[in-house]
N, C-alpha and C positions, 0 to 999 in steps of 0.2 A: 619287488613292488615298484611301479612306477607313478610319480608322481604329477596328477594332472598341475596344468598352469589355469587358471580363471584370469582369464582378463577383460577390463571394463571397455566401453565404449568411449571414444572422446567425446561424441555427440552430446550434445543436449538431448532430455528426456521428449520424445514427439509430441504425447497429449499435453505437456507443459507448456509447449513452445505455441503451439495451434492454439489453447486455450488461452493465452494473453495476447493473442495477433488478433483473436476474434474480440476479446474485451477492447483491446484498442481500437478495433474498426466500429464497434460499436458505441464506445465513447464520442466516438469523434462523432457522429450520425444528429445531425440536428432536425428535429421534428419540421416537417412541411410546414408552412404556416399560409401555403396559399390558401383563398378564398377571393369567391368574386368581391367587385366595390359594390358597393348599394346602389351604384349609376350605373352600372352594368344591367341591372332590372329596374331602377325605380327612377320616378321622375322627382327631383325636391322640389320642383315649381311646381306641383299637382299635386294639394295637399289631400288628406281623405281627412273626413270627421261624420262617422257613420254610426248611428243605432240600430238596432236591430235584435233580433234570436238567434244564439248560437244551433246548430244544427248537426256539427260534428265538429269535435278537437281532435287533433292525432298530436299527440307527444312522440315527436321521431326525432333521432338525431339526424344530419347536423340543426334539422329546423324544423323547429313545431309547425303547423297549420292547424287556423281556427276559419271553422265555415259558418257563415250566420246568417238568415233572410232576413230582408232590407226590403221595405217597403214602402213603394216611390210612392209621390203622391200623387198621380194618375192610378192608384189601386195595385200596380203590377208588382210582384217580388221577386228580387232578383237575389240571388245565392250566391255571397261574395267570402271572399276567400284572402286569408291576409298570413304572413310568415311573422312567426312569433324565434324568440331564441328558442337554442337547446334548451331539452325540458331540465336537467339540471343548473341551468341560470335561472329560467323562471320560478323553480322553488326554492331559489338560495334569496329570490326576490319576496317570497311569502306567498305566489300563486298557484296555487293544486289545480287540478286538472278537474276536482270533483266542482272548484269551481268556474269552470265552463262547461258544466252537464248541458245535456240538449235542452230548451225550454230559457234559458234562463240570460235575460234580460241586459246585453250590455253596448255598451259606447265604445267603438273605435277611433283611435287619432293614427295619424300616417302618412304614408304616401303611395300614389297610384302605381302603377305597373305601364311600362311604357308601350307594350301592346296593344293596351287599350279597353281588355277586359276588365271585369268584375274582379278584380286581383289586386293585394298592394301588399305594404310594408307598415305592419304594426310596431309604432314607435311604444307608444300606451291603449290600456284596455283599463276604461271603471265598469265595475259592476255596480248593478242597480242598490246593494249598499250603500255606495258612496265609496269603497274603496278602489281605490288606483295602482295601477302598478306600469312600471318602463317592461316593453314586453320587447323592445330591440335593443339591440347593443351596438351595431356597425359604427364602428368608430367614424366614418365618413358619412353618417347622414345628418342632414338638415334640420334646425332648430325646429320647431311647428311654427307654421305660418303665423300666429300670433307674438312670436319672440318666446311663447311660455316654454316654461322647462320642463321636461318630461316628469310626469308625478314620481312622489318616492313610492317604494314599496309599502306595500300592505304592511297594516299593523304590526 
């Protein structure tokens, strides 16, 4: 009878080795955090403070838009369109979406869009309640032309 020999490898084990080379490149990976500046599209010297009818919300990430007709006093309406946060800031703010249904009644504060259009950057939105909320967050934009502070969140 002869007797086989079994010998091990010196190697380290390969899916052991590949699976903490990939957990370490993966730890090490830090999230992007680009994002345009708010002066990249907006003006802070070109304040907005608009009423008007909502007309359409879209809750998208990375930015909501709220569209709502504005109606000049020469008669004409004009369909203006403003960047709100992700929709999960705006609800951690206490604002739903159910309240900017089409119809319904509210106040924009902000700033213009440096193109020139019907377009801006919603700081805050009150609805015809009386309730207010901060609908932007960009850490580099501009106090409102008044000095006043962005309202708190909804009840």
């Amino acid at each position: 009878m002869s007797k086989q020999v079994v010998t091990r490898s010196k190697q380290p084990a390969r899916p052991l080795a590949l699976l903490l080379a990939a957990l370490v490149l993966m730890g090490g990976a830090v999230p992007a955090l680009g994002h345009h500046a708010f002066a990249a599209e907006y003006d802070g010297d070109r304040p907005l403070d608009l009423s008007g009818v909502v007309t359409k919300a879209r809750w998208v990430n990375p930015h909501s838009w709220l569209y709502f007709d504005v109606k000049g006093a020469d008669g004409t309406v004009t369909n203006w369109g403003v960047e709100l946060a992700a929709p999960n800031a705006l609800a951690s703010k206490g604002l739903a979406k159910t309240d900017l249904a089409p119809g319904a009644q509210i106040r924009v504060r902000g700033f213009l869009t440096k193109n020139g259009g019907p377009f801006g950057y919603a700081v805050t939105i009150t609805l015809a309640d009386g309730r207010s909320f901060q609908t932007g967050g960009a850490p580099n934009t501009p106090a409102p032309a008044d000095g006043a502070k962005p309202a708190p969140a909804g009840p």
